[in-house]
C-alpha positions in Angstrom: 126.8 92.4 69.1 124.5 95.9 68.6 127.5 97.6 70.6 130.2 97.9 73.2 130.5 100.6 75.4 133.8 101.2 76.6 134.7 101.8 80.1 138.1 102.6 82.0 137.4 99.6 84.2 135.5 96.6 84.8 131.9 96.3 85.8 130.4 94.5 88.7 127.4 96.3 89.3 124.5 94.7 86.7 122.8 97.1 84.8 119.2 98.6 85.5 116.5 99.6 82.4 114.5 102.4 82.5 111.2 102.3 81.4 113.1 105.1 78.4 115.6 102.0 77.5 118.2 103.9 79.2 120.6 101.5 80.9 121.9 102.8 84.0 125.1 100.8 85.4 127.9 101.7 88.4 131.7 101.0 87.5 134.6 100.2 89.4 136.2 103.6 87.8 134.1 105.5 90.5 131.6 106.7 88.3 127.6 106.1 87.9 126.5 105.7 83.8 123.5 106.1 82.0 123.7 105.1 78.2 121.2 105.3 75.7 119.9 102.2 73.9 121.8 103.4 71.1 124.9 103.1 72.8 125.9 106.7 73.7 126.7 108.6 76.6 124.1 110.6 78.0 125.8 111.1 81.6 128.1 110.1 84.0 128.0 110.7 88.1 131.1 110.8 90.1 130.9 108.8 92.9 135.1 108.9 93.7 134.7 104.9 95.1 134.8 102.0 93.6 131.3 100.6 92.4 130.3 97.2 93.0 126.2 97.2 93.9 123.5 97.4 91.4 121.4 100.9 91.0 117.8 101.1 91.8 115.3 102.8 90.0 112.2 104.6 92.1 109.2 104.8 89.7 109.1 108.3 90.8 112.4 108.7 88.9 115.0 108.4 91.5 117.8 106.4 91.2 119.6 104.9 94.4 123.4 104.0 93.7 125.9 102.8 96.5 129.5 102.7 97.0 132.1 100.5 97.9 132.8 103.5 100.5 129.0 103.4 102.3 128.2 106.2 100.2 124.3 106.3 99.0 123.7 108.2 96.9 119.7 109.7 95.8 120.2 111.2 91.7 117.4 112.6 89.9 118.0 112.1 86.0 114.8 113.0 85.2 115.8 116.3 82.5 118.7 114.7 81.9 118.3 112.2 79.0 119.8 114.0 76.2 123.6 115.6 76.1 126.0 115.0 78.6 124.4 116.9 81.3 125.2 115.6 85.0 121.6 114.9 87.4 121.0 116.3 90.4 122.1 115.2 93.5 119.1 114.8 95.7 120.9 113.4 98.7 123.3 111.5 100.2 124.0 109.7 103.4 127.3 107.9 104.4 126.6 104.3 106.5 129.3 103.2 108.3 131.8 100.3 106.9 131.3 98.7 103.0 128.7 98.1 100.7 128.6 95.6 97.9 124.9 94.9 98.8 122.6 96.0 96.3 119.8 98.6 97.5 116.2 97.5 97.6 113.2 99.6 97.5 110.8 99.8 100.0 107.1 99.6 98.5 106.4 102.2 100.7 109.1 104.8 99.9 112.9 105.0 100.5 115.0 101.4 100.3 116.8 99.1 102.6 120.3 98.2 102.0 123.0 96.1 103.6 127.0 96.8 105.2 130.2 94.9 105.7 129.6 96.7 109.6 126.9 93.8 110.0 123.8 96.2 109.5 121.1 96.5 107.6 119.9 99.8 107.3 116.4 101.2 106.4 116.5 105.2 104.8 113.2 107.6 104.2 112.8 109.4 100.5 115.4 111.6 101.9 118.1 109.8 103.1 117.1 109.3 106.9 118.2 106.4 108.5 114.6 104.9 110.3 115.7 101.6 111.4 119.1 99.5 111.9 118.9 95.7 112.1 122.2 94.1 113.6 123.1 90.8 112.4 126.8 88.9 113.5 128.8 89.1 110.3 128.8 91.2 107.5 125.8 92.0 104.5 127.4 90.9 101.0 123.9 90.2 99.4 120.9 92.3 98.3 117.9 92.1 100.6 114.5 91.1 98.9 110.8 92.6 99.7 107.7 90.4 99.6 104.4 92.3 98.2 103.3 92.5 102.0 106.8 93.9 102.6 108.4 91.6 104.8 112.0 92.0 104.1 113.9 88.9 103.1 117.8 89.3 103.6 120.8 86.9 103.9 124.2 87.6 106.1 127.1 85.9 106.4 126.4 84.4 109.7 124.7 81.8 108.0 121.1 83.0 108.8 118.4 84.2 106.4 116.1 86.9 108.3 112.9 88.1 107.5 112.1 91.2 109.1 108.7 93.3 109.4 108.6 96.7 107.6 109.2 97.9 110.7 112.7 96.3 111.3 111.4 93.6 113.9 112.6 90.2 113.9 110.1 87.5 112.3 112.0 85.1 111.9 115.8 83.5 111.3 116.3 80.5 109.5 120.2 78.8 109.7 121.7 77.5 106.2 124.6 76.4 107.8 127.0 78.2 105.6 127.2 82.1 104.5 124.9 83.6 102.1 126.4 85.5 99.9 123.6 85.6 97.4 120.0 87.4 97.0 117.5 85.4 98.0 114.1 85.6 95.6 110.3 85.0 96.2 108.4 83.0 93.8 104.8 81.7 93.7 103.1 82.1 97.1 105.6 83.5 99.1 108.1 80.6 98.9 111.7 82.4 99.4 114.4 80.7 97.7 118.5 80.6 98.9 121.2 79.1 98.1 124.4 79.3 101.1 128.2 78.5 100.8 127.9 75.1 102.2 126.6 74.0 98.8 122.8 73.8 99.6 119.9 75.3 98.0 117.0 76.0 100.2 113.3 76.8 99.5 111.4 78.2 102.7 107.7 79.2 103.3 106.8 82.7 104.4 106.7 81.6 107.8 110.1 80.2 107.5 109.8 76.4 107.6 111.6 74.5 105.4 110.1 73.2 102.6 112.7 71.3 100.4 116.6 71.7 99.9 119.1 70.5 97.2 122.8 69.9 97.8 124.7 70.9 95.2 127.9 70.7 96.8 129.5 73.6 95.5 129.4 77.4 97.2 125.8 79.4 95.7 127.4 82.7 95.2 125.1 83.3 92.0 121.2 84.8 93.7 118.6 82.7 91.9 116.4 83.5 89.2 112.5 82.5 88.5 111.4 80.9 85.3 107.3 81.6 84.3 106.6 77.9 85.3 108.2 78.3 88.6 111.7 76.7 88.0 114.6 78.4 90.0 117.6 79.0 88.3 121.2 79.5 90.0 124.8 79.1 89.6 127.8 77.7 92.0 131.4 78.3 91.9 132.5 74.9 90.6 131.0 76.7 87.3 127.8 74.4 87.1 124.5 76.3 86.3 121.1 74.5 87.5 117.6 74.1 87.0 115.5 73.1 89.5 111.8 72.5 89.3 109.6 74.5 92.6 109.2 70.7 94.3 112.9 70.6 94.5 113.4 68.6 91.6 116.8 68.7 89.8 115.8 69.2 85.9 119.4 69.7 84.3 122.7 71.4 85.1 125.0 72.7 82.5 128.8 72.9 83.5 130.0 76.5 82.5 133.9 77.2 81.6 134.4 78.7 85.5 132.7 80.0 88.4 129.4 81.6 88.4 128.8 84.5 90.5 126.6 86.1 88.0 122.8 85.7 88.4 120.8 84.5 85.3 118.2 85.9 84.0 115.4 84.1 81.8 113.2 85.1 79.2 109.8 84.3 78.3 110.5 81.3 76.2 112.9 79.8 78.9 116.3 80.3 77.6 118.5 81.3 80.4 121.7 84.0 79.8 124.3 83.7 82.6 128.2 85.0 82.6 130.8 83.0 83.8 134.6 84.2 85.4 135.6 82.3 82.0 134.5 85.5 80.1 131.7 84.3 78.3 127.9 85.2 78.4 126.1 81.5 77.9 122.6 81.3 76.7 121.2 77.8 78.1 117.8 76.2 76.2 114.6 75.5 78.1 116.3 71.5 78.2 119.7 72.2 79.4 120.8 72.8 75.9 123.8 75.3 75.0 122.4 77.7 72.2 125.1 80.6 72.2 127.8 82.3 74.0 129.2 85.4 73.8 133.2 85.9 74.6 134.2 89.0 76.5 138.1 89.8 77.3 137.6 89.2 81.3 135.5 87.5 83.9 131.9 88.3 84.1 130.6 89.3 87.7 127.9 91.4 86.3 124.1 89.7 86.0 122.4 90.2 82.6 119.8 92.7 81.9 116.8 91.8 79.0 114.7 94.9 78.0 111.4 94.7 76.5 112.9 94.4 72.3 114.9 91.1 73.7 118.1 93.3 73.6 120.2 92.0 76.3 122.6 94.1 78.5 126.3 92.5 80.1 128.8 93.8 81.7 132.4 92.7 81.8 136.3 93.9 82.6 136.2 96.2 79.6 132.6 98.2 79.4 129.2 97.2 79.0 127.6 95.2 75.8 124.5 95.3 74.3 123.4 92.1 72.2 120.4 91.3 69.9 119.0 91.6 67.0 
């Protein structure tokens, strides 16, 4: 372990890098952190809700946080690195009902994010809403955007909707269970989602199925992309998979609990994931167990790997930075 940074409470929301190695990170204390790669404060944001979505960093400098409240929020840290000086407030919009859905950026400016009040909302660079897409049950998971920016989004209704940039309907696709878990676009547009009925699907941009896996267990864990194309994901029983992009099972590695965290991988394949058991497992390219990491609560938080292989986690007592 480099270090440990101490927090009041736990943290769901996964860290974000910026380009700087600051580490920016939401807690369920009500405030917004960025920490230095060293480890030390350089500010806190009070947000006065509980934090449970992941920031977003604008390459303009922005950073788009979300409470549990519908609060987003726009903060401009840039000035702000050293000290313990707070950022500006750009703006902020309140959206009706709850957000746990992470917010995702719109290629062409502003971001899209999702609420428990069964919309999925649209904002401008300064906090307008544009559009408002209505599904029939509540937005727990974080919408993705294709390089084309169709916008790929799951809801607990059981359907995955891809939308235009303009909000328009393309297409629905039915898992036949909730989806409570980010979908991700690999090679060629395939989008990738896993649903509570235990099923991992892989669809074409057009939405037609391509392949699905039954895994029997609910996907609460949003799947990640290895450089050969494997998809990586885990499932409440505790198991974490590996499947190859024909829909090929490759291994699974049975965790001490349930996986809600989404892994990350690096460039030589090893896969870090945290588990409800507390732990943070790095898995081999083969399946293999190489390391974990024990933490005093459950992990909910997804790893973070910056550019030096340092790898960011955050758990019921702060946020942990491990490496070399």
């Amino acid at each position: 372990m480099r270090w440990h940074f101490k927090t009041p409470k736990p943290i769901d929301s996964s860290p974000v890098i910026g380009r700087d190695g600051t580490v920016y990170f939401g807690c369920l204390d009500g405030k917004f952190y960025a920490v230095s790669p060293r480890g030390t404060l350089l500010w806190s944001f009070s947000i006065g809700d509980k934090i449970y979505s992941t920031p977003a960093l604008a390459p303009g400098g922005d950073i788009y946080c979300c409470s549990w409240g519908g609060k987003v929020f726009a903060l401009d840290a840039r000035g702000n690195q050293s000290g313990r000086a707070t950022p500006a407030q750009k703006w902020l919009t309140q959206i009706p009902g709850r957000i746990s859905s992470s917010p995702a950026l719109n290629p062409g400016g502003g971001l899209y994010v999702g609420s428990d009040n069964y919309n999925l909302y649209a904002l401008d660079n300064v906090g307008g809403v544009t559009w408002v897409f209505t599904t029939r049950k509540y937005i727990e998971a974080s919408p993705a955007v294709a390089p084309d920016g169709t916008i790929y989004f799951g809801s607990n209704d059981a359907y995955l909707y891809a939308l235009s940039p303009g909000g328009a309907l393309r297409w629905k696709f039915n898992t036949g269970g909730a989806i409570t878990s980010s979908p991700a676009i690999g090679d060629g547009g395939t989008v990738y989602v896993g649903s509570s009925n235990g099923t991992f699907y892989a669809l074409s941009p057009s939405g037609e199925e391509k392949w699905r896996v039954k895994v029997g267990q609910w996907i609460d864990s949003s799947p990640a992309i290895g450089a050969d194309g494997a998809i990586y994901f885990g499932c409440n029983g505790g198991n974490l998979y590996a499947i190859s992009k024909e829909g090929a099972l490759l291994w699974r590695y049975q965790a001490g609990s349930t996986i809600t965290s989404s892994p990350v991988v690096d460039p030589e394949g090893n896969v870090y994931v945290g588990s409800w058991d507390g732990r943070l497992y790095t898995i081999g390219r083969w399946g293999e167990l190489k390391w974990s990491f024990p933490t005093p609560g459950p992990i909910h938080s997804s790893p973070a790997i910056c550019g030096e292989g340092v790898l960011y986690i955050g758990s019921s007592d702060g946020l942990y930075a491990l490496g070399q």
